[in-house]
Residue, then its C-alpha position, 0 to 999 in steps of 0.5 A: x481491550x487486549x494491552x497491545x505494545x503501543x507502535x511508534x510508527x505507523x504501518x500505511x498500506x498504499x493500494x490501487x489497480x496496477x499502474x495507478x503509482x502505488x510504487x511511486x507514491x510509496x518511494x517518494x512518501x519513505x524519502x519524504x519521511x526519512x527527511x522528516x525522522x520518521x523511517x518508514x520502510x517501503x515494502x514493495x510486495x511484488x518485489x519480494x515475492x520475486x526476490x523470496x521466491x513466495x510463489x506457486x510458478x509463474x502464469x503465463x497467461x496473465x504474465x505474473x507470479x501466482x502467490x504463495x500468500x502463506x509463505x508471504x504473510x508468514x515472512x511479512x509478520x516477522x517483519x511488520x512484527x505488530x504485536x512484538x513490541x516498539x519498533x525503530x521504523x514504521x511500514x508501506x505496504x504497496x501490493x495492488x491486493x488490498x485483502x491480503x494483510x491482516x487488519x491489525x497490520x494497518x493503520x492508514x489505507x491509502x488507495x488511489x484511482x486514476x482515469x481508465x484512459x491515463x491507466x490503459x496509457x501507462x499500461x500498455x507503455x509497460x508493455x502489459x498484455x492485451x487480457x491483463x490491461x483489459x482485465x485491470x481497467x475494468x477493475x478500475x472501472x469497477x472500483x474493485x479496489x476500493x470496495x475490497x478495501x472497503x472490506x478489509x478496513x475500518x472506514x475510517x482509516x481508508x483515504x482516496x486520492x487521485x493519481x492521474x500523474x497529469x498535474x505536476x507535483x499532484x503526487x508530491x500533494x497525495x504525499x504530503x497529505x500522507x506526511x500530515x496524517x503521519x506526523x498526526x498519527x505520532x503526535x496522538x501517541x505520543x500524547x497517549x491520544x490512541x485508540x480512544 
């Protein structure tokens, strides 16, 4: 086995069809965290790849910005930085393209599903267009989310929770389940319990 810098922090990958709270989980789980001292910083993909500019122009079909997934994954590494050493925080991934990070980059991945009825509700309020609406609960349908994410990781480090948003507090339990495999996840580092 190649001597990797042990990380403090774990690097979670939150996944899932748009419009099944990626976002929302991701925000309340880093808050969650923080009280906790354990910083994870959330990532919000599609952020930063308006905010960077790492695209190839926008589609107007599918009213979203075509990727430029080198560019992305190159700024990403300086931050994510998994070889480089301890690091002071831990990271969310929340981008709906499970495939696109490297498998060393992740230590949890969360995906979430929802009800296509709930999901159809939610993207239209977000005022998608009909193609893309049609085009995303079909995935869900299809669960293609989870199968890349099948795909991309190791079985094991992969959790499905529901996010049907229709129950209180159902995404504060997604959350807290995180937080317990968080805190987990330290305590085995920090009792040397990794990678064995």
């Amino acid at each position: 086995m190649t001597t990797h810098h042990i990380r403090q922090f774990p690097i979670i990958l939150i996944t899932g069809t748009p419009g099944t709270g990626k976002t929302l989980h991701s925000t309340l789980l880093s808050q969650e965290l923080i009280e906790s001292n354990t910083p994870l910083k959330h990532l919000n993909i599609g952020d930063i790849v308006k905010e960077q500019s790492f695209h190839e122009g926008w589609d107007e079909e599918w009213k979203s910005w075509i990727i430029d997934e080198e560019r992305l994954l190159d700024y990403l590494e300086n931050i994510v930085n998994p070889e480089q050493g301890p690091s002071q925080t831990g990271f969310i991934l929340d981008h709906h393209d499970p495939s696109l990070f490297p498998e060393r980059w992740v230590d949890l991945a969360v995906v979430l599903t929802c009800d296509n009825s709930v999901l159809h509700e939610r993207l239209t309020s977000r005022n998608y267009p009909t193609n893309k609406i049609t085009e995303n609960v079909t995935a869900e349908i299809m669960q293609t989310c989870l199968s890349e994410t099948r795909e991309s990781y190791d079985e094991e480090i992969i959790v499905e929770l529901q996010s049907q948003g229709n129950e209180d507090g159902e995404a504060e339990e997604n959350v807290s389940r995180i937080v317990e495999w968080v805190e987990q996840w330290r305590k085995d580092r920090i009792e040397g319990k990794h990678g064995e």
